[in-house]
N, C-alpha and C positions, 0 to 999 in steps of 0.2 A: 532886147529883152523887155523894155520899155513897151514896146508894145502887146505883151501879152497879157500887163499888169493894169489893174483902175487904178483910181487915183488916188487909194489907200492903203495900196502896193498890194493888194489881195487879187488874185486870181478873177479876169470877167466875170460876169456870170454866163457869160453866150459862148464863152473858150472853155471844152471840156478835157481836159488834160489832167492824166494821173501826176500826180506830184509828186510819189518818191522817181517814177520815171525820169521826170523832168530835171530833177535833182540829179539823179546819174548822166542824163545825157549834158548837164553844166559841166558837172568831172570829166565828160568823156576825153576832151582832147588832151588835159595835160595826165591821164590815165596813160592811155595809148603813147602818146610822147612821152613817154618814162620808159616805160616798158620796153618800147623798142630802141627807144638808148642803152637802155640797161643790158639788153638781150645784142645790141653790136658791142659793145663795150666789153663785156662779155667774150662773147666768139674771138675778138681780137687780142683775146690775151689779157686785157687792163682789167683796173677795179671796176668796178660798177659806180662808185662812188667818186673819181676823178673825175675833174670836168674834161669837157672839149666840146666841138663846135656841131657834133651830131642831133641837133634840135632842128624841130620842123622850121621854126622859125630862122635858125642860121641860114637854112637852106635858099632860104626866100631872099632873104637879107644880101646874101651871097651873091644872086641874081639880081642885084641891082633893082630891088621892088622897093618903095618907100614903104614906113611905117602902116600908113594909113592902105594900099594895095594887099599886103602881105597878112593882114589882118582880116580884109575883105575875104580872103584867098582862103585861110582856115576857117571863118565863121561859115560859107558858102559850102566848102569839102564837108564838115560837120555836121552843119543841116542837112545837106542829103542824105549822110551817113546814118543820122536817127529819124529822119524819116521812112526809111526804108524798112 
């Protein structure tokens, strides 16, 4: 994110990008990873509100990805996702 900012954390001037946009597509992923915990948790009978291990991140974790891969892995999926 570092890089879309100067060095007075203000927006480029040569990067033209709507901002409350930019703001939504920051929420996006732990939006979507809610919702779709919330929506199996749901279907299978539980609260919405117990925990368990259905986060995108478990899933990765699970697969044996370090920290630093799993992270790469959702920042990657996400950016495509708002770019499109």
């Amino acid at each position: 994110m570092f890089y879309l900012l100067g060095s007075n954390f203000g927006f480029k001037s040569d990067l033209a990008i709507n901002k409350a946009l930019f703001s939504v597509l920051i929420l996006l992923y732990p939006l979507v990873d809610l919702l779709r915990v919330f929506i199996i948790r749901i279907k299978n009978g539980n609260s919405p509100f117990k925990p368990d291990q259905n986060h995108i991140h478990h899933f990765l974790i699970n697969k044996k990805y370090s920290q630093i891969k799993y992270l790469f892995i959702i920042e990657i999926i996400f950016t495509i996702i708002s770019i499109t």
